[in-house]
N, C-alpha and C positions, 0 to 999 in steps of 0.2 A: 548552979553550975555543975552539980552531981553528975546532971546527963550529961556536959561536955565529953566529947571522945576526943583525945588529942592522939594525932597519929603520930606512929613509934616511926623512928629512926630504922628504916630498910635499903633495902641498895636501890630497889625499885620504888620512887616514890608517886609512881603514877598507878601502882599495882590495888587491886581490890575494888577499883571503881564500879566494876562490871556487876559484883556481890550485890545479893538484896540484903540494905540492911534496914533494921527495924525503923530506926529512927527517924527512917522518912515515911513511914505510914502515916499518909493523913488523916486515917479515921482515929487516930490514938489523939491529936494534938487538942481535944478539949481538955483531955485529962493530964497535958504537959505544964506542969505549974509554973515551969522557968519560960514556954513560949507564951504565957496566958501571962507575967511578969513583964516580958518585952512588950506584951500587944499596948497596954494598961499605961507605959513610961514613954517620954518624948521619944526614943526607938522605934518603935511603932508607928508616931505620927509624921516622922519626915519622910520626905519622898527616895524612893528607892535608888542609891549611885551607884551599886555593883552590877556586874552581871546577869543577867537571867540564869547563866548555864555554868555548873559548877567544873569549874576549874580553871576560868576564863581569870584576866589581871586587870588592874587600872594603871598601866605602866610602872608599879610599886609604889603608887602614891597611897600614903596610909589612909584611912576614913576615919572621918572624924564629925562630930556633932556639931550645931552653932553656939553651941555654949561654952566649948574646952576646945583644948586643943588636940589635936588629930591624932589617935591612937587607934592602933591595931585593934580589931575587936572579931572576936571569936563568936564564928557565926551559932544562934540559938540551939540549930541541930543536931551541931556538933564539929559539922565540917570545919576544917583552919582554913582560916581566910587567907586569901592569895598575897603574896609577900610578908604574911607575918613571921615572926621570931621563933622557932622554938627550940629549945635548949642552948639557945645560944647561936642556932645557925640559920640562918636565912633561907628559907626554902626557893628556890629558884622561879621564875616567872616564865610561863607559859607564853608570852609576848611581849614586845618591847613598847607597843601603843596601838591600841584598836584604829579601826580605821576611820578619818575622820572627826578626832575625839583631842582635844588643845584643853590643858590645865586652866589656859588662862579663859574658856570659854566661860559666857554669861549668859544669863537669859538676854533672848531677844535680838542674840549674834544669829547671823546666818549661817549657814552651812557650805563654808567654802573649802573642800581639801586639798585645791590644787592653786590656793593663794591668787585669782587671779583679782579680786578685788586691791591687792597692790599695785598695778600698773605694770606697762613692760618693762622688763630686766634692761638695766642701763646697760651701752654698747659695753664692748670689747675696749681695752686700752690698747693705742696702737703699740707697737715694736717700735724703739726709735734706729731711726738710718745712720743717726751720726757716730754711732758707735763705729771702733775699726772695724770690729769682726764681723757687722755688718754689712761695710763697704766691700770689706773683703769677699764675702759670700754673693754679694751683689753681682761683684767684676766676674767671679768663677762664671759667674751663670752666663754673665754674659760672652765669655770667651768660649765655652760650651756650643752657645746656640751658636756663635758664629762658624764655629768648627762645623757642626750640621748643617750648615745651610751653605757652603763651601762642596762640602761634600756631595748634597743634593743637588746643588750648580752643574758641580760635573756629572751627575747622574742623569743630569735632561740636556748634556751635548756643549751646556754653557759654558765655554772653557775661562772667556774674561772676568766673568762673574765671579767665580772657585774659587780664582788667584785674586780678585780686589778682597773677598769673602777672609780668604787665608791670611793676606796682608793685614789688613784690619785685627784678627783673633790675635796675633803676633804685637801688636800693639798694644792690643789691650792686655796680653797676658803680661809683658813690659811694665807696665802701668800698674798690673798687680804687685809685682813683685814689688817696687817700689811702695805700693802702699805698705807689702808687707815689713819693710825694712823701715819705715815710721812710726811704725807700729810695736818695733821691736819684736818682730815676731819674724824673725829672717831665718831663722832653723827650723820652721814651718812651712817653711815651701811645697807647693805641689810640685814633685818631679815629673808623675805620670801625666801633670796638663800642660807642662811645660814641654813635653816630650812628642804628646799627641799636635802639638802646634808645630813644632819646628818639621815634625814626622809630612804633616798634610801641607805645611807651606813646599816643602822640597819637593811632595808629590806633582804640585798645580805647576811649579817651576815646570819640573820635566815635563805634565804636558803641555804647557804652551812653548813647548822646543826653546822655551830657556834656560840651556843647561849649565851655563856657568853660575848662574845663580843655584839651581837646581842642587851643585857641586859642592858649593860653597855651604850651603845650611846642610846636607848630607855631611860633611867636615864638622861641621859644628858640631853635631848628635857624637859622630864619631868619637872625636877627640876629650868629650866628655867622661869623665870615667866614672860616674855616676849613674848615670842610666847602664841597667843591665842589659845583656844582649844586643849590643848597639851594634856590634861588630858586624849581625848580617847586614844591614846595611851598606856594607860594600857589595853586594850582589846588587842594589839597586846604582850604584856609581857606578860599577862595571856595565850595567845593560847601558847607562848613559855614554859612555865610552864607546861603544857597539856602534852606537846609535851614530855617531860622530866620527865612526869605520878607523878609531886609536885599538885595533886590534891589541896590538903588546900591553898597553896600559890596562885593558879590559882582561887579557888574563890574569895578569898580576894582580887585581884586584876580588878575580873568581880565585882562585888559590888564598889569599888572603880569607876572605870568606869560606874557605873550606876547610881551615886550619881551624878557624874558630865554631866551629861546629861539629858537637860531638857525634861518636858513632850512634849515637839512639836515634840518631835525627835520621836516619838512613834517608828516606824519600828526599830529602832536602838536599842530602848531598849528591845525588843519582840528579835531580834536575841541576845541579851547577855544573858536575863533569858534564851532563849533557849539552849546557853552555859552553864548556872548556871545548868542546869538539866541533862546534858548532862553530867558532871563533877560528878554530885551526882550518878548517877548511877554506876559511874568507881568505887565510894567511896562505893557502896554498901548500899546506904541512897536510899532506894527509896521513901520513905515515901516527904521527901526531896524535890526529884526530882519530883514526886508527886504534891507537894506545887506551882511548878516554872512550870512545865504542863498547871497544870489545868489553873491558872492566864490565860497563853499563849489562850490556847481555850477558855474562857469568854472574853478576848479582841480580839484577830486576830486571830482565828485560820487557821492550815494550814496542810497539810497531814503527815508531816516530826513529827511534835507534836504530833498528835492525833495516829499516828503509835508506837511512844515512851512512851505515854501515855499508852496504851494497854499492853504494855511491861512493866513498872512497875506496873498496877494491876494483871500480871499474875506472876508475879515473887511473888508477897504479898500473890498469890491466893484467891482473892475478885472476885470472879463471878459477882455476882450485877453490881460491878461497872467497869465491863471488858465490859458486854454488853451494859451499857452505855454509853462506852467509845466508842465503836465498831458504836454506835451509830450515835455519833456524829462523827464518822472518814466517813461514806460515805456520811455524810450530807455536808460536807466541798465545798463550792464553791473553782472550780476549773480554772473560771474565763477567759475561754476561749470560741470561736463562736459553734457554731453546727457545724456539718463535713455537712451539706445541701445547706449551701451558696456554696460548691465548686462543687455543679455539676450544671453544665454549663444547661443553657435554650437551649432548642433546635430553635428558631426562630429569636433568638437576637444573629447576630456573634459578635457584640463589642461586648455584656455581654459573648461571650465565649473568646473571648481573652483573656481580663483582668483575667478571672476566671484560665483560662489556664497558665497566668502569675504569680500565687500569689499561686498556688495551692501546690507549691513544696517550697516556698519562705524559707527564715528563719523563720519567723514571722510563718508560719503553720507547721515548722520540729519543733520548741521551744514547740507548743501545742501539738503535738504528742507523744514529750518527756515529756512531762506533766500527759499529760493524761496515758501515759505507766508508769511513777513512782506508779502515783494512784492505779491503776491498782493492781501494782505488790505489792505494799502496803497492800491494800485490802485480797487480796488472801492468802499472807501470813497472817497475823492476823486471815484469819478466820480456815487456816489451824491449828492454833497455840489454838484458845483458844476454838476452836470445841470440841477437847478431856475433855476438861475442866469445860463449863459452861454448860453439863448437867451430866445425871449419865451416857449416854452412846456415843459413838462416835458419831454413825449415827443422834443419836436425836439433838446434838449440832452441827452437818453439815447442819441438818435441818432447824436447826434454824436460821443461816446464810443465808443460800439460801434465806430464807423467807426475812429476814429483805432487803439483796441485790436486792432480786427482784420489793422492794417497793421501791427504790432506783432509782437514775441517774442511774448509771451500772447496771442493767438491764439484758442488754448483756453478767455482769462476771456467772449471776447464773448457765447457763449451763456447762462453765468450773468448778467452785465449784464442779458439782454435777462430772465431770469427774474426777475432784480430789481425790471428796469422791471415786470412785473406782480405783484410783491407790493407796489412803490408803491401800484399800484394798487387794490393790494385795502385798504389802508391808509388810503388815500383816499377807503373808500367807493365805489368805480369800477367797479360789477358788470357794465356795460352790453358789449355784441357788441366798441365800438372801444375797451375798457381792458383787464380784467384777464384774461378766458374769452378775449376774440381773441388776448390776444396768449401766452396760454399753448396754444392751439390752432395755431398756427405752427409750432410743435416737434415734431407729430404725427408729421411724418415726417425728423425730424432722426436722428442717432446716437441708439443704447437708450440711454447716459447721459444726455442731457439731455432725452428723451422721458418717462422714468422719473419724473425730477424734476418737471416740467411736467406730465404726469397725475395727480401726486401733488398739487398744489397744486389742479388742478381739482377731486378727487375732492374734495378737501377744503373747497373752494370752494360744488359743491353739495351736502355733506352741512351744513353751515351754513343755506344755504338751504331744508334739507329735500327737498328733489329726490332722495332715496333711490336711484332708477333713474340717474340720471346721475352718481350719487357711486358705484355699483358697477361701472357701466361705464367709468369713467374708473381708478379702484382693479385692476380685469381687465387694463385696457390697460398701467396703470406694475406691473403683476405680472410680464405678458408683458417690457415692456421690462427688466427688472431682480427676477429672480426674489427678489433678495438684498436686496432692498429692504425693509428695516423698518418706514421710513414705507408706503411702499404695503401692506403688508400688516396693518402695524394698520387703516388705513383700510378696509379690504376686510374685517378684522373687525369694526368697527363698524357697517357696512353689514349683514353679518348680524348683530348683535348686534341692533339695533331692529327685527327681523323678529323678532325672540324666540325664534332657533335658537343658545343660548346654546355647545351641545355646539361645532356647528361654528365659532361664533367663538372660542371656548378654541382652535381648534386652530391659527387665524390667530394666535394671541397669543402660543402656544408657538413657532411656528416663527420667528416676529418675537424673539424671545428666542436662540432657537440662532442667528439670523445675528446679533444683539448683544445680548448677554449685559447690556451697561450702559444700555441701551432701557428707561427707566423708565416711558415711556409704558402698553409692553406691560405690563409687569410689572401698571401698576395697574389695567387694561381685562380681565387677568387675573383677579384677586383679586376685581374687583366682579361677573365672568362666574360665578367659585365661589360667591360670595356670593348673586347671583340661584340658581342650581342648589341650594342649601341644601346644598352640599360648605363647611362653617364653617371645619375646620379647615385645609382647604388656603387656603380664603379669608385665615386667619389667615398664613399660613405667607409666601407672598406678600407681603403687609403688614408682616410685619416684617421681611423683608427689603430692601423697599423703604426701610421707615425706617433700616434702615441706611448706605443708599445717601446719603437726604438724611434729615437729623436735624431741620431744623426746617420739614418741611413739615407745617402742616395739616389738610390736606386726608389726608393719610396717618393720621398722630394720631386724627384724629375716625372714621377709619374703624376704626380698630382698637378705640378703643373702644365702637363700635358692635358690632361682633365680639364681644368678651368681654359687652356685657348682652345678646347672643341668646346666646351662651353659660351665659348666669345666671351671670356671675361681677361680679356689679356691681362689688366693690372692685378690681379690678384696673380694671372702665371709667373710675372715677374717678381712677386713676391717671393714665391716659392723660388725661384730660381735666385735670387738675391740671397737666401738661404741655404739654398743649396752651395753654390760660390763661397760660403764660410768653413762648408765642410771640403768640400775639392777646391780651392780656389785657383787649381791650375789645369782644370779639366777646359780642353778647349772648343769640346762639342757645346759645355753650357753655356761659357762666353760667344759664343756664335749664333744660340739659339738668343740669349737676351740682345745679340744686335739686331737679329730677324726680329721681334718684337719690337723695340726700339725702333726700327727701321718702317714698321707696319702703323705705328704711332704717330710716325711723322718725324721723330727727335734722331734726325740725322746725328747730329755732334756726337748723341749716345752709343748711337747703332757704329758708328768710327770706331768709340775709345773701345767696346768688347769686339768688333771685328779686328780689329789691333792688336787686341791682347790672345783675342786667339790663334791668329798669323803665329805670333811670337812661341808659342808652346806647338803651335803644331803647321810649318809651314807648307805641310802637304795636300792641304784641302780646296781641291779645287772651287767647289763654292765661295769661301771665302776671299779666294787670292780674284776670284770673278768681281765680288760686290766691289773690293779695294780701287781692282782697276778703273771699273767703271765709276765710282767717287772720287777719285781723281781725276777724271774725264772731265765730269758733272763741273768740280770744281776750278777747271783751265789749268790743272796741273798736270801737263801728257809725262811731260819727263820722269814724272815720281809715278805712272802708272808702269811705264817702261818694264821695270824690272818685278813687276808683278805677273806680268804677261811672260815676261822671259821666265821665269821659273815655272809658271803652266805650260811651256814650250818643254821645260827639262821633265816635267811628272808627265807630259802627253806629249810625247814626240811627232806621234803619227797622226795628232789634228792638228790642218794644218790653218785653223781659225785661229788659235792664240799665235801663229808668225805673223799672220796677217795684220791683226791688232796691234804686233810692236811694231812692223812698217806703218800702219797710220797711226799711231801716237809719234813717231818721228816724224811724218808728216804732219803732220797739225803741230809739230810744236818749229816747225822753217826746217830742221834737219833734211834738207830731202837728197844729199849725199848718200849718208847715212841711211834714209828709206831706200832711194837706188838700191847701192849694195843691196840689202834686205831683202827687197823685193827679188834680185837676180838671185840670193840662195832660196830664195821659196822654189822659183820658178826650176833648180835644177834639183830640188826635190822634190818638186812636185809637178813638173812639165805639163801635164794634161789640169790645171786649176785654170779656169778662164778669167776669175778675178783681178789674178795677181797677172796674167800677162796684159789684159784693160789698162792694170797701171803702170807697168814698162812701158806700154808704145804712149801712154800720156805722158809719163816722167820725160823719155826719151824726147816726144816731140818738142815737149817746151823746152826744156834745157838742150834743144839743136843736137844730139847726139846720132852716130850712122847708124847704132843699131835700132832703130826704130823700126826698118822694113823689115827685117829679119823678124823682131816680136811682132811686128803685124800679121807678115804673114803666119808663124805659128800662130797664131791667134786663129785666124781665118779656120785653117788647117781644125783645130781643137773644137769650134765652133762648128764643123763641116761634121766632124765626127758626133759631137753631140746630138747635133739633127737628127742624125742616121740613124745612133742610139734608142732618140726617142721613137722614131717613126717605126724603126724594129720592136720596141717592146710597146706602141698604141696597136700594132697589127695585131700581134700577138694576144693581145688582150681583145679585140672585135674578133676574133676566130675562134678565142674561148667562149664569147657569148655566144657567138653563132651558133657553135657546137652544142650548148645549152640549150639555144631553142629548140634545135633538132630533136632534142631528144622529147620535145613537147612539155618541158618543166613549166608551169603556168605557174608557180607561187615565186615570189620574190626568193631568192639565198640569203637567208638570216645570217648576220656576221658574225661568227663565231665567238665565244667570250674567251678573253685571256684566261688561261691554265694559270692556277697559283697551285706553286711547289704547296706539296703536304707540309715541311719544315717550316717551323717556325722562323729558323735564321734566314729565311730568303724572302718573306713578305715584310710588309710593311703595314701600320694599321689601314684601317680602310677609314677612317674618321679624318683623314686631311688627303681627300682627293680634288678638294681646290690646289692643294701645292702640288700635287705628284709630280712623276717626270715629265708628262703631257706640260705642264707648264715651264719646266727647264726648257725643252725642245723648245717651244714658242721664244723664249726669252734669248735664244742663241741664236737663231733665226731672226729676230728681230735687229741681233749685234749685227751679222752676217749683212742685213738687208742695209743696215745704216752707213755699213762701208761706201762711199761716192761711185756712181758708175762710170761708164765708156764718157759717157754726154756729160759729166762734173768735172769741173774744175779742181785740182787737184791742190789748191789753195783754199777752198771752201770752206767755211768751218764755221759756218751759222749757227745757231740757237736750236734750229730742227734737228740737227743733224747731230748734235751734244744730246738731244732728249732723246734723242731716238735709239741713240747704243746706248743710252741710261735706262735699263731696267732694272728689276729686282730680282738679284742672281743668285737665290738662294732657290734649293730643290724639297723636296718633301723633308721636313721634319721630321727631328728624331724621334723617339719612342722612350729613349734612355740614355743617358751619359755614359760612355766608355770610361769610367773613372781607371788612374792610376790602379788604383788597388784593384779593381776586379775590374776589366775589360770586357762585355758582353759580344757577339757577335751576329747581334740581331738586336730590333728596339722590344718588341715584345718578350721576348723570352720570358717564360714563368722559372720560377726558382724552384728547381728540381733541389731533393733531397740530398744534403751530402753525404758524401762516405765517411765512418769513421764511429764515435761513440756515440752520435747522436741516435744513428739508427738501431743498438742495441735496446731491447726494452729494461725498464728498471726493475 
């Protein structure tokens, strides 16, 4: 043991490994008498348990021999073996257990280090439920979800769902609390879920407009003195209040709420005075409202203020302090970037990315909508207190424009001044110094608002009929604004009444590709196909349109005009049964579903809407025509009577509806009463040979002297008519003659009716089975049905009921003259209005 080296006690006990030291040369260890000792003793013959590599541990388990017991043993070469003793201190271990390497290992054991020859790991033990704090934790959850999914109710529109959702979470938070109080754990309350329940039941109250419950849990929160900050809460009982127009009660409760809200809170309390003023104006306080304004605008103000502000000085009528006020409304920071950061550099692609990214974001559609409320703020107000803050119109638009132009918007002055002339067209104000001058000023402004302003002209004298100056003002806002929809419908209308139908479809199409939502075009369309006799595209148009707007009209009635040139009457009466929901007191459409009605066979029907459109509108001579003659048909002369007498009072000077009530008194035995009748036709209308036919018949049978008298005027009337004739057959063989003279060998082609260029004086060409050509026929046929000289003035056969029973209706309408807009033609296309729509945005 001489050569044992025992290492000394250093601070560093890992230090001198790196050293060559003698003791490990193997060429010496024949001559090592202590290693040549070990090789020779059981040491030698047992199989080797340490490490290979010195410094390595057997997780401090000592070695030991099969004969003794396990002691540290100090390796031959000198090195101290790993975990031995020396001087008393244990030298520390380089590892706590090699890898893979179990005490209790044996020969013949496998090599498993990750134990899976045990089996899998036994489950989990569950959590038991029945504990309180489990129940507990259980209920929270569940009044939790109920809270969100209430909340999500109303987030997708559900409003019954929110409130069953809320009612429910209120039960069960109930239910908790009680368990908590079983539990003895009742000074553990959750306030905050108890708060958030009562908070979203009061919400779901108010909106399904239950507000006395709504009221009633808002109280509850209140009255609590527990929950902190419950007090705003009366801002939401005050809006309820509003809501229910208890003005007084809903101030008192925003004061309330205002008191309890400290100065930090500024914004909060700037929106409840803005409530407080808001309330006062409903109350008819402006002075009031005034008060809680102004404050608003010397602490924060904001455009929604300053816009309400202007509106109680013009209600008071203070000038002064409107322009003041107007003042201060375009000074208002509107607290958003310049529109210049968003056009992209041309040399930097990142900078166009990013720009390209952000250009459309939320963050720049919120300042657009910002900037369009201002906007629309602005213009209103100046429109509003223009008339006002001087002696005359124009000098107070003047003065607006001025102040705007000194202004941020900048940009609004030129629409103002376009405003100023649609006042004026509003006014009635056609003259050189209104609405044509001052839309003439713009002539040579920017294409924007040149566009605009020729667009109002064009429109201006297509009104007027001035055709020539509605296309050349329509050319000029073309030029300025190719993109312009309103200019280009106007440009098709203008050819549209030259009745180059082709080329105005093509203005209405292109008016469509730059806005698709351009309903105007759409129906200047549909009436362009509709003239062309293209039905089905006519149709296609049309119901397109009605899907755009569901309760127009004017659409309605055209479509069902569409399907009876179609010959689908049952479908026209659809649309008219639809239409009668939206006008249901319009009496052109009632008249047109008794024409239908009446074309179908279903007398009874074509009655009950000739009836009801009498009743709305008793002046229609068509109408009052069908009535009589349905009464005819039916052996009721008496109740035809006074159908006839009222087409006597709208047509005085035809003297066929006098005739018709003398034979309905005659046919119904009156013939006193036809007498008379007959004598005032006769003495306004002396030269009628009808009505004296039935004097001298009346006369003869009822034995009366005047007979000879109306006979011979008869004679006399009848003498003169001869003559009449024979003077204008002459007349007419001497115009031929003269024509042959002249050696004409080709037939004279008949010349075609002239139809007015105006839209308001034709009619479509698509029901010239009904035209007037068939009225004339159908009164001619009344006229011929009257008994002659040679009939018996008692006659009243079967022939002679069918015969004045025709169908008294005249060409079909085109459009319903509705209450609300009154057209003056059936075709008319809908020209562009005047006003905002035709400034561009």
């Amino acid at each position: 043991m001489e050569h044992v080296h025992l290492a000394a006690e250093e601070d560093d006990l890992y230090s001198g490994y790196n050293d060559y030291n003698p003791t490990f040369d193997s060429e010496e260890l024949d001559n090592d008498a202590g290693f040549q000792q070990a090789v020779r003793t059981s040491h030698g013959r047992r199989p080797p348990m340490t490490a290979k590599f010195p410094g390595t541990a057997i997780g401090g388990r000592a070695l030991g021999t099969s004969f003794g017991s396990r002691m540290p043993m100090a390796s031959s070469m000198g090195r101290p073996m790993t975990g031995a003793v020396q001087d008393g201190a244990a030298r520390p271990m380089t590892a706590v257990r090699a890898a893979g390497y179990s005490s209790a290992m044996t020969r013949g054991s496998t090599f498993d280090p990750l134990g899976q020859s045990k089996g899998p790991a036994p489950p989990l033990e569950g959590k038991s439920e029945d504990t309180p704090d489990e129940k507990v934790k259980i209920l929270e959850k569940k009044v939790n979800d109920l809270i969100e999914e209430s909340c999500l109710a109303h987030g997708h529109g559900d409003l019954q769902l929110s409130l069953d959702r809320a009612k429910e979470a209120g039960r069960k938070e109930r239910a908790l609390v009680r368990q908590r109080e079983q539990s003895g754990n009742a000074d553990h309350i959750n306030l905050d879920l108890t708060y958030s329940v009562l908070f979203n039941l009061a919400t779901q109250y108010a909106n399904n407009d239950m507000y006395a419950e709504a009221l009633n849990t808002y109280q509850v929160i209140v009255k609590n003195k527990m929950f902190s900050n419950a007090g705003r809460l009366k801002v939401n009982m005050a809006n309820i209040h509003f809501k229910q127009k208890n003005y007084p009660k809903a101030i008192k409760l925003y004061r309330m709420a205002l008191d309890q809200i400290s100065n930090s809170h500024k914004e909060m309390r700037i929106k409840i005075m803005q409530n407080i003023g808001v309330v006062f104006i409903r109350m008819g306080q402006y002075s009031d409202a005034i008060t809680s304004f102004e404050h608003i605008m010397s602490e924060c103000p904001n455009i929604k203020t300053g816009f309400n502000l202007i509106l109680c000085y013009y209600a008071i009528g203070d000038r002064e302090r409107m322009k003041k006020a107007f003042q201060k409304l375009i000074c208002v920071p509107l607290g958003i970037d310049e529109e210049d950061k968003y056009i992209p550099p041309n040399d930097d692609t990142h900078a166009n990315l990013v720009i390209e990214a952000i250009k459309n974001d939320k963050l720049h559609q919120m300042e657009r909508e910002r900037k369009a409320l201002a906007e629309k703020f602005i213009m209103t107000s100046a429109k509003l207190i223009a008339p006002a803050i001087e002696a005359t119109f124009a000098a107070g638009f003047d003065w607006c424009v001025d102040m705007v132009k000194s202004s941020q918007y900048v940009e609004l002055a030129n629409d103002l001044e376009i405003n100023k002339a649609i006042t004026y067209l509003r006014q009635r104000d056609f003259n050189q110094v209104g609405a044509v001058e001052t839309l003439k000023t713009f002539e040579k402004k920017d294409s924007r608002v040149k566009s605009a302003a020729a667009t109002n002209l064009s429109f201006l004298y297509f009104l007027e009929k001035d055709y020539d100056q509605a296309d050349r003002y329509a050319d000029l806002a073309m030029t300025a604004d190719r993109y312009n929809p309103a200019a280009l419908i106007n440009k098709g209308n203008t050819v549209f009444v030259k009745k180059d139908y082709e080329k105005a479809a093509e203005f209405y199409k292109e008016a469509l590709r730059n806005d698709s939502s351009c309903t105007e075009a759409l129906y200047n369309l549909g009436l362009t196909y509709k003239r062309l006799g293209r039905l089905e595209e006519s149709l296609d148009c049309f119901l397109k349109l009605h899907a755009i707007l569901r309760n127009s009209a004017q659409v309605m009635w055209q479509l069902a005009s569409l399907f009876e040139m179609l010959e689908d009457p049952h479908q026209a009466i659809e649309w008219l049964m639809q239409l009668i929901t939206v006008t249901p007191t319009d009496p052109q459409v009632l008249a047109k579903l008794g024409e239908l009605y009446d074309s179908e066979g279903d007398k009874s029907q074509a009655f009950q809407y000739y009836q009801e459109s009498f009743r709305y509108f008793p002046s229609n001579i068509d109408v009052i025509e069908w009535l009589g003659a349905y009464y005819i048909d039916t052996q009721f002369c008496e109740k035809a009577i006074q159908y006839f007498e009222r087409a006597t009072l709208i047509q005085p000077t035809q003297v066929k509806w006098q005739l018709m009530v003398a034979s309905c008194y005659r046919r119904s035995g009156n013939y006193q009463k036809a007498l008379e009748t007959y004598k005032d036709i006769h003495r306004k209308f002396p030269e009628n040979v009808e009505c004296l036919r039935f004097l001298v018949r009346l006369c003869t049978d009822m034995g009366m002297k005047e007979v000879q008298d109306y006979a011979t005027k008869l004679k006399k009337v009848e003498k003169m008519k001869e003559i009449r004739e024979q003077r204008v057959k002459s007349a007419r063989e001497g115009s031929a003659r003269g024509t042959r003279r002249e050696g004409s060998a080709s037939s004279v082609s008949q010349p075609e009716p002239k139809h007015s260029p105006l839209l308001a004086q034709g009619r479509d060409s698509g029901h010239s089975s009904h035209g007037t050509s068939a009225k004339g026929e159908r009164l001619s046929a009344k006229m011929r049905a009257l008994p002659g000289s040679n009939e018996p003035y008692e006659a009243s056969s079967q022939r002679d009921i069918d015969a004045s029973y025709v169908d008294p209706l005249g060409a079909p309408m085109e459009r319903p003259k509705t209450a609300a807009k009154k057209r003056n033609e059936e075709d008319e296309f809908a020209d562009e209005e005047l006003g905002d729509d035709l400034l561009p945005e």
